[in-house]
Residue, then its C-alpha position, 0 to 999 in steps of 0.5 A: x762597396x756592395x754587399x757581397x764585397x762586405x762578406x768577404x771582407x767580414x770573413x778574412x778579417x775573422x779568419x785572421x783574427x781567429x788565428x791571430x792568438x796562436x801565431x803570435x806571442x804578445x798580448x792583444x798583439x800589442x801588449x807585452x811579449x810573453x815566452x810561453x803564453x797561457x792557453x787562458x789568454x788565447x782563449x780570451x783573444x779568440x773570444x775578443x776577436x769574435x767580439x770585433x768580427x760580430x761588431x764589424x759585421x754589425x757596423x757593415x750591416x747597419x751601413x747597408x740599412x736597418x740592422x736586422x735582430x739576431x737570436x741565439x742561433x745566430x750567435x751560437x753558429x757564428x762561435x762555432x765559424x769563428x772556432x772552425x776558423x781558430x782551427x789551423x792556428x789551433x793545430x800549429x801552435x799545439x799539435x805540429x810536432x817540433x822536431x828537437x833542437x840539434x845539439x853540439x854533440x849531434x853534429x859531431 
């Protein structure tokens, strides 16, 4: 796998891990279902899932060579890529209108 083969693999995994939390309701995706999910714990999974994109880019880093020492630019531009990315499973969860449940009386 070259290096550019890495990258991509680095960026569809965060994008799926960004808007994993919004698309599904069980905890850490394995963990129990939950009807109506607390904004709380999505933040938490959006911040877990940053956590594992960063440390496989970490590991893919290493395994090219000598892993390079970041600084806080760094990581403070990674959770602003890793937010933009949360981006549309942020807007289908929270702002998609919803159109109402049809009742027995409206089909009559």
């Amino acid at each position: 796998m070259n290096s550019a083969d890495e990258v991509m693999l680095v960026l569809v995994v965060g994008l799926l891990l960004a808007n994993l939390p919004f698309v599904n309701e069980r905890l850490f995706v394995v963990g129990p279902r939950r009807e109506n999910k607390h904004l709380g714990w999505r933040l938490l999974e959006l911040v877990l899932g940053c956590g594992l994109c960063m440390g496989l880019g970490f590991l893919l880093e290493a395994n090219l060579g000598q892993r390079h020492p970041q600084g806080w630019p760094f990581y403070a531009a990674m959770g602003c890529l890793f937010l933009t990315f949360a981006f549309p499973g942020f807007v289908w969860r929270y702002l998609r209108r919803r159109r109402p449940a049809a009742t027995a009386a409206d089909e009559a």
